[in-house]
N, C-alpha and C positions, 0 to 999 in steps of 0.2 A: 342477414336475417330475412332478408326478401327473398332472396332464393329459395330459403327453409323453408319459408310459408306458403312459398308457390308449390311447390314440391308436394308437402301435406294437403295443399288443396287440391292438387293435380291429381295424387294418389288415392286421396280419401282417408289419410292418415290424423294422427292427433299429436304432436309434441307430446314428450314428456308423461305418456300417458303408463309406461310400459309395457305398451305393444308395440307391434311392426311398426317401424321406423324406414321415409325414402329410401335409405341408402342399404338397407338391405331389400328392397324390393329390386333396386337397380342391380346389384351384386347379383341377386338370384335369377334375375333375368339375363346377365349377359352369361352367366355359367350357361343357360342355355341355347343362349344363341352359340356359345361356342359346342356346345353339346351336338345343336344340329348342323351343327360344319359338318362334323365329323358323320353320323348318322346321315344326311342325305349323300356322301359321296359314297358310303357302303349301300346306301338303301335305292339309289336310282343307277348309280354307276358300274356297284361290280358285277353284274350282269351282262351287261353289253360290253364290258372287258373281258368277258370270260368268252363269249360266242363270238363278239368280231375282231379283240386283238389279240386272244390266244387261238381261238377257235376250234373249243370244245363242243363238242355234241350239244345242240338246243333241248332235246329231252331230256339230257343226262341234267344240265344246267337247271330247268326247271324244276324236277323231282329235288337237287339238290337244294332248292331255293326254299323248296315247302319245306322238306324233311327236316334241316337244318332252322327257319325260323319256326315252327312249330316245336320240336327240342329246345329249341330257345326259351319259346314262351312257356312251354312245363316248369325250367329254372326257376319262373319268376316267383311265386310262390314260394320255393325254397329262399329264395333271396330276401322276400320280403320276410320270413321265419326268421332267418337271420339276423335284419337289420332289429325286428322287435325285440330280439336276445342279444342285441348289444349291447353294454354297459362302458361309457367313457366318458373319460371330463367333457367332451366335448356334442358329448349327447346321441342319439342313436343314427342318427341320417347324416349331420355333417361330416365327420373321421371318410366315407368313403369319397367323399369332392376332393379330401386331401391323399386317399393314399391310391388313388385308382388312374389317375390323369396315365400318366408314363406308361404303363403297362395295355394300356388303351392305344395309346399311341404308336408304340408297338407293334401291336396287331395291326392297328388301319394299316400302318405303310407295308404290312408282310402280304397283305391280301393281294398289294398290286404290285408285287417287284415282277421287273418285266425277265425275268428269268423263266419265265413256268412255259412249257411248250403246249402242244395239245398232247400226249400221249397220256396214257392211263396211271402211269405213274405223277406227275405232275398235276393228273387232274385230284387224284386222292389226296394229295402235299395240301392242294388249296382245300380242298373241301375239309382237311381235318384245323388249317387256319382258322376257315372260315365260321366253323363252330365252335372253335376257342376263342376268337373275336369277341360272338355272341353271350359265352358266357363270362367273358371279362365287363362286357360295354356293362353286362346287366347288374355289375355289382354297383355300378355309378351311377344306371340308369333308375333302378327301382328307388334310392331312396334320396335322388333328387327330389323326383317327386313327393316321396313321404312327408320329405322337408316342409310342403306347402301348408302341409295341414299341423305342423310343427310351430311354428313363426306366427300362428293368429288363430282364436278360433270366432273372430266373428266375419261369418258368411260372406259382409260386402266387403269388406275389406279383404278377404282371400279370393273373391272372383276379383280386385281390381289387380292383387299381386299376379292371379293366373292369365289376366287379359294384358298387363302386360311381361309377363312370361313366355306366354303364346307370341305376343306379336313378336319379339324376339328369335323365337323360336323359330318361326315364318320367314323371318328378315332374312337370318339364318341360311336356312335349306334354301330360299330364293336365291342369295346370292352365290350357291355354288349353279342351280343349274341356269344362272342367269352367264355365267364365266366360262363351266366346260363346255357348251353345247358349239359354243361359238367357237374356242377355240380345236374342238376336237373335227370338228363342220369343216374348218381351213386347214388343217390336217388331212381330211379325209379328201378335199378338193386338188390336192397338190400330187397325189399320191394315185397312182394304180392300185384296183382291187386284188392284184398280186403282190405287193409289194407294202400295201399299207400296215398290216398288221404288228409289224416290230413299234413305226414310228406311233401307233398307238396307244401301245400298250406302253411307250416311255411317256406318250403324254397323260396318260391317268396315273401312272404310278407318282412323275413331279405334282402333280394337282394332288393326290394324297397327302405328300412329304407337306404342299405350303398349306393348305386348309388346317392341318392337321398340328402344324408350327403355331398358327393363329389361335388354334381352340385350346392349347391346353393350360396358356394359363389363367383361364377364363375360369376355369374349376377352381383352379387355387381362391380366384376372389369370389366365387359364390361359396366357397367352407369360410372365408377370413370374414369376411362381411357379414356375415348371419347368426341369431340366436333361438336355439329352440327353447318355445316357453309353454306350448303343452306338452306335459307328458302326462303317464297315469301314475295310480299310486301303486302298483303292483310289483315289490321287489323281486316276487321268482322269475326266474326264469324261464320263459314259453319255449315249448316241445312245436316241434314242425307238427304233427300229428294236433297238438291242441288247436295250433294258428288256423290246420283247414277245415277241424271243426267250429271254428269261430266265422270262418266265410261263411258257414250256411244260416248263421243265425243271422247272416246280413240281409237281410230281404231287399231292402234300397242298392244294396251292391251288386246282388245276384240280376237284378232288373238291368243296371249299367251294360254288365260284363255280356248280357244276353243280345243288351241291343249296340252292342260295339261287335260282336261276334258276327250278326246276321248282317251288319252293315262292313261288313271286312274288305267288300269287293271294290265297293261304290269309289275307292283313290285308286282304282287300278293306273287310270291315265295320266296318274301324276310317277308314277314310277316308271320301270324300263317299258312300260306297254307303250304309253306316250312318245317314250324317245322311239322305238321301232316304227311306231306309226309316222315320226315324221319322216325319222329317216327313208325308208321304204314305202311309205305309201305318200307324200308332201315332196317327194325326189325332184317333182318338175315345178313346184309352186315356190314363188318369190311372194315375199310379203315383207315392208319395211327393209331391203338391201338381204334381206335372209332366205334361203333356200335348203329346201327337207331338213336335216339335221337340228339345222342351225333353227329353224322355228318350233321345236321345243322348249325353246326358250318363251315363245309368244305360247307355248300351250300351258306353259306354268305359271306365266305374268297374268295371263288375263284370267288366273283365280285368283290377284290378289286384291283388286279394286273391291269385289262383294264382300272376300275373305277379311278385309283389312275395314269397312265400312260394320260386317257384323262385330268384328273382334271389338271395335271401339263401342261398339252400340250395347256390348253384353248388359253392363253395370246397368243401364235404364229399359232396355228388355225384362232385364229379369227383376226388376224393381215394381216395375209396371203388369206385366204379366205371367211370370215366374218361368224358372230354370225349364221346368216339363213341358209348359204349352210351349214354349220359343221354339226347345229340339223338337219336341213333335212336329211342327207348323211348314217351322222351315226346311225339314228334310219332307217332307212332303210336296213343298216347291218346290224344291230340288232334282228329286225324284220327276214329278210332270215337264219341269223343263228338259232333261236327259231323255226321256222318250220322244219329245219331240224332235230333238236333235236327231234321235236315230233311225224317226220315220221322215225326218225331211232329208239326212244323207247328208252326205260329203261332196257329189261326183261335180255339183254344179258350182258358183260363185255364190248364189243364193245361200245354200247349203254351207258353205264357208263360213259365210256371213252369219247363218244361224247357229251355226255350231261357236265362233269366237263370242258371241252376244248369251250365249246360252254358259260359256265355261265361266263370264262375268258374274251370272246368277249363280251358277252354281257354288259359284263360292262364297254365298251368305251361310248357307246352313254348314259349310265345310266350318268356317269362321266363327259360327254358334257352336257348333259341338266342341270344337278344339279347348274350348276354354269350359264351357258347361260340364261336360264328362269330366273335368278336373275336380270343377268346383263341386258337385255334384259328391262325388268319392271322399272327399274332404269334409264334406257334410255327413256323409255315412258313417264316420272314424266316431264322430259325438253321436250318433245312431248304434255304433256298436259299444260305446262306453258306457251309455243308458241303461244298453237290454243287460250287459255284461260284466261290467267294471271296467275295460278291460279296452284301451284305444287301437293296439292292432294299427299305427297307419304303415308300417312295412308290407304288411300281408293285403293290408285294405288295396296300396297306391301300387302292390303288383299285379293286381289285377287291370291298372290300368296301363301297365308296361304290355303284362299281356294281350290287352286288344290292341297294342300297337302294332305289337310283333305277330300277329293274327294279319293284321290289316296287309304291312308290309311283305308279310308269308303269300297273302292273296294275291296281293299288286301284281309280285315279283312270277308267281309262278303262272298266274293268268295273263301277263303279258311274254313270255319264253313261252308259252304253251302255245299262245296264239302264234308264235312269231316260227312254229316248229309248226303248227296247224296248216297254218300260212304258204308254207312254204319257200322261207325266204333263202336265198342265199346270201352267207357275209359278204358284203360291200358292195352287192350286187342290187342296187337298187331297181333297174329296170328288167331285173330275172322276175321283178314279182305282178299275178296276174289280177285279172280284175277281181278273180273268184278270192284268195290267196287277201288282197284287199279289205274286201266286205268281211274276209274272217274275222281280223284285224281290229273291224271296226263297230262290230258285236260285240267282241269278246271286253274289248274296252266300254263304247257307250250301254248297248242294253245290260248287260251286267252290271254296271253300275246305278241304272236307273231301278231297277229289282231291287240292290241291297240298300239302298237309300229310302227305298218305299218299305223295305223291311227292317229299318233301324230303328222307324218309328214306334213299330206293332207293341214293343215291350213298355215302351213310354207312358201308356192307356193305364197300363195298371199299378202306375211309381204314384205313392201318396205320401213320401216324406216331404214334404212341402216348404219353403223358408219359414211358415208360421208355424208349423213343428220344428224346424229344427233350432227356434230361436228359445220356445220352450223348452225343448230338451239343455239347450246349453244353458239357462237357468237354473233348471234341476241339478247339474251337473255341480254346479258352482252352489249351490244349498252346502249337497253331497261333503262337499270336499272343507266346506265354512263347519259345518254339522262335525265333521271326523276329525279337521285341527281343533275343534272345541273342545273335546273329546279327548283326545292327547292330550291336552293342556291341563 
């Protein structure tokens, strides 16, 4: 009984209340930690498996990175059409955590079997993989999230299930590139840059096989553990064609989607951009027993001190000064410390040093939006069942798959672009020149200090507020006491 109560108070929860219960907060959060096993070894990794352990064309690799998550992210929409035209005992978002795992699985490990050469045949094998991945991952992907806004509809209690979701989530993708960088680093140091590319490409493909063993039955208990308990009252049927005339009447959603859109770039140096730059431009810098490769690791850890300080902080940020001012504010910070970063440089120790102290900041606003843009969207669902009847959270919560796969389309292709800009050669660390460097090092920090100053711009004009939307889920519940009376 002590544990129970710590739990409800930790969560924010209530006994007995019939709402959201610990133990499905915890289920839905480790489905996504095992979610992002899977999604950061595709979203950081298969990249720089493609250019330095098969060693396909870096242009060909970047176009393929946009064209294909962009494709992606059009699905989403259709997906979330889907998920709102589901009809099951088990309700519209959970059935896909139960029937998607295996076939996900799948895919991850086909993307990286070390069979594939560089020739133009085997490059089109991966690339048509690699976009049936995409639209596999997205049948689990989209109404996970849907889920959230399924399990609760009141506001603090869904930002504490999404803060810790997120942190999850975090833990998650941290502990893959906190694992490969190191061991693909001692890989690469063992090895001649003639000779490394086989022993590569077997070492991403077993780090696929075991990430991907760990993640899946993590889904199985975020469908076992979980119940959805809003739905709407609408027995027909939604036409894809009605669902994306329903996004336009979302005013608060169209604002989200615009400022996750403009801010697409600003994670570039969390994806392959990051691992290139240590690898090839960090080639001669040791830090804590690490060197080039292997300090990708330190470029992804020191986002998590701000990232992990904001995520805990959301519940009394947004209590205190709400979900809008927080994103505004702190991408704002965000944004000024990145430019700093890019006028003070890389080349010195100083500059090191400014740059590691500046990735710590940066990951406040990363840490606010990761959970606010959820909550946020989840809010909108009661915003679209106001103006509409009509909750929409498949269609709603693909819009937020979408700016993911925006995000990740940007990361992935602005850092291959760079790294093709650059002029690098595979495994050749010391073929790259100072100029080839500096490319490197724009195309990650001032690009991302730009999209970060422009995430906020749409924010100015978001007025669904918690004290609207606390109103509107009263009206809602009128609505619904009003229409069983009624039947009765």
């Amino acid at each position: 009984m002590a544990q129970k109560a710590f739990l409800h108070k930790l969560l924010g929860t209530t006994p007995n209340d019939g709402d959201i219960q610990p133990k499905e907060i915890i289920s839905y959060s480790i489905a996504g930690f095992g979610q992002n096993l899977i999604c950061t070894v595709i979203g950081s990794y298969l990249t720089i498996f493609m250019t330095d352990a098969i060693g396909f064309p870096a242009l060909s690799v970047a176009f393929l990175m946009l064209f294909a998550r962009l494709f992606d992210a059009l699905n989403d929409p259709i997906m979330g059409s889907i998920v709102d035209r589901t009809r099951s005992p088990w309700g519209k978002c959970r059935p896909y955590l139960k029937w998607m795992p295996i076939p996900i699985a799948i895919m991850t490990i086909a993307c990286f079997l070390p069979v594939y050469n560089s020739s133009k045949l085997s490059f089109g094998l991966i690339s048509a993989v690699y976009i049936l991945w995409g639209i596999i991952y997205t049948v689990a992907d989209v109404p996970y999230w849907g889920l959230s806004s399924a399990l609760t509809s009141d506001t603090y209690k869904r930002g504490n299930l999404l803060t810790v979701a997120r942190l999850a989530c975090t833990l998650g993708g941290g502990l893959v590139t906190i694992i490969i960088p190191q061991i693909t680093a001692f890989v690469t140091s063992v090895n001649t840059a003639e000779t490394v590319q086989r022993p590569l490409a077997f070492t991403y493909f077993f780090a696929a096989v075991a990430f991907t063993v760990i993640a899946i039955p993590m889904f199985y208990l975020g469908f076992r553990n979980t119940k959805e308990r809003m739905t709407d009252n609408c027995s027909e049927v939604p036409s894809l064609k009605h669902n994306l005339k329903l996004l336009f009447k979302n005013t608060p959603l169209l604002l989200i989607v615009l400022s996750g859109v403009l801010g697409s770039a600003k994670m570039a140096y969390a994806y392959t951009g990051g691992l290139y730059f240590a690898k090839y431009v960090l080639a001669d810098v040791t830090f804590m027993g690490m060197t080039g490769e292997g300090l990708y690791t330190i470029i992804t850890l020191a986002v998590v001190p701000g990232g992990l300080a904001a995520s805990l902080a959301v519940p009394w940020f947004t209590r205190h000064f709400g979900k809008k001012a927080t994103l505004i504010w702190s991408n704002l910070m965000g944004s000024a410390v990145m430019f700093i970063m890019f006028f003070v440089g890389y080349r010195s120790s100083t500059g090191l040093i400014v740059a590691l102290v500046g990735m710590v900041l940066v990951g406040i606003p990363q840490g606010f939006t990761n959970i606010i843009n959820y909550a946020m969207i989840a809010d909108s669902v009661e915003y679209l069942e106001w103006k509409t009847g009509e909750r929409a959270e498949g269609i709603c919560f693909a819009m937020q798959t979408l700016i993911n796969k925006i995000g990740m389309a940007a990361g992935a292709f602005i850092g291959v672009l760079a790294y093709y800009m650059a002029g690098v050669t595979p495994n050749n660390p010391g073929m790259l020149d100072e100029k080839g460097k500096d490319i490197l090092w724009a195309m990650l920090v001032l690009l991302g200090a730009l999209s970060m100053l422009f995430t906020a711009v749409p924010m100015f004009f978001y007025t669904f507020t918690e004290k609207r939307q606390k109103e509107v889920v009263a009206i809602l519940a009128a609505r619904k006491a009003a229409q069983s009376n009624n039947e009765q």
